[in-house]
Residue, then its C-alpha position, 0 to 999 in steps of 0.5 A: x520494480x521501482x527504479x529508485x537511485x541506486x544510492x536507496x539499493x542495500x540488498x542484505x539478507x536477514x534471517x527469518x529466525x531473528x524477526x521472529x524472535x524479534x516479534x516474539x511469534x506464536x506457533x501460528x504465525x512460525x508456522x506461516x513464516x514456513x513460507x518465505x526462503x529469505x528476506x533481502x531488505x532491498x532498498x532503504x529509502x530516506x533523506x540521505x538517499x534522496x538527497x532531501x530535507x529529513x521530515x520527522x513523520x517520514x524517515x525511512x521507507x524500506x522495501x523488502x523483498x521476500x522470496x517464497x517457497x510457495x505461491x501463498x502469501x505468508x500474510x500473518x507473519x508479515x502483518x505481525x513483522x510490519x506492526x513492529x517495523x517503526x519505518x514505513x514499509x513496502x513488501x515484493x514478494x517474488x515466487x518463481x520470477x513472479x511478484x505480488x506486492x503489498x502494502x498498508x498506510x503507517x503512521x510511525x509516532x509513539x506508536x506504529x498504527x496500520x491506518x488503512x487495509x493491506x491493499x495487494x496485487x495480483x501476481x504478475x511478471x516483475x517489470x521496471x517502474x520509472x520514479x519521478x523526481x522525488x523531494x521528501x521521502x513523504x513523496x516517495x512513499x505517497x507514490x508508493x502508496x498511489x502506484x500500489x492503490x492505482x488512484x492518481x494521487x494530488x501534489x498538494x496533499x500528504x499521504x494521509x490525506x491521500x488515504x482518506x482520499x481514497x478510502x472515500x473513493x472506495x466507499x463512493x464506488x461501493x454505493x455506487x454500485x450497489x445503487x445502480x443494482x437497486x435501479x435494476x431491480x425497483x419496480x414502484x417510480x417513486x423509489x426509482x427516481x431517489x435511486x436515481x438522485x442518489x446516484x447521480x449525488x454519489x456520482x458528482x462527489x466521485x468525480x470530484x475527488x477523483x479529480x487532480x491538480x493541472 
């Protein structure tokens, strides 16, 4: 996966029955945890481990790493598990040396807020991820966030505004799309052409927030 300093590597095994005491979980979500085989906290990401200035907003990543007895997600207990992590979270999980990943925006403060849907990737072969030079924990887990979401993330912004960003994006698309269905399908030229206009407006916003720094 994500080839990070290997000062970041911990690689130590937990037991499934601990986060589900921790979690208190219901007959339901026990039943989903039946899933998993074990669960290796494979990489803890922070300003020690990068050598960088500690932020207050982003103070750990953790990158666990869950292996399976079965291909399904175990997606209850996970959901469960994550809101009760108070450090950001990046979930690999390895079934038959394939992988799916997966993973939400948090904002850690008084609360732990899930802020964005859980975006997750198809299953595929493992492969190695070159990192860039990171600064801040808060630039590992924007690229985190932008490797997962697969839209180019800008230097200047926060992963906040990343997500906002994209969430934008994602809308933009949605009615694009479904824009380009009603042109398809509208026979009168007036509704047509503010078909048109409106595509072309949705169009323009796209590619502005589609665009990055030089």
């Amino acid at each position: 996966m994500f080839n990070f300093s290997s000062k970041t590597i911990v690689n130590k095994e937990y037991k499934l029955s601990d986060f589900l005491a921790q979690i208190k979980a219901s007959k339901e979500i026990r039943d989903d945890a039946k899933k998993i085989d074990k669960i290796v906290f494979q990489n803890v990401i922070n300003a020690n481990s990068l050598n960088s200035i500690e932020d207050d907003d982003y103070k750990n990543i953790y990158v666990i790493r869950i292996y399976l007895r079965e291909v399904t997600i175990p997606r209850l207990f996970i959901e469960e598990l994550d809101r009760n992590i108070a450090f950001h979270t990046y979930f690999i999980f390895e079934y038959h040396d394939d992988i799916t990943t997966m993973v939400a925006f948090k904002e850690i403060g008084q609360r732990i807020k899930i802020s964005s849907r859980y975006y997750v990737s198809h299953r595929k072969q493992e492969e190695t991820i070159n990192v860039p030079l990171l600064n801040s924990v808060k630039d590992a887990y924007k690229f985190i966030l932008a490797y997962q979401i697969g839209i180019q993330s800008r230097n200047s912004e926060s992963p906040d505004e990343y997500i906002t960003r994209g969430k934008a994006i994602n809308r933009l698309q949605f009615q694009i799309s479904k824009t380009q269905s009603g042109i398809k399908y509208e026979t009168q030229p007036k509704k047509k052409f503010e078909y048109n206009e409106r595509l072309r407006r949705y169009k323009n916003e796209l590619e502005e927030l589609m665009k990055v720094e030089e």
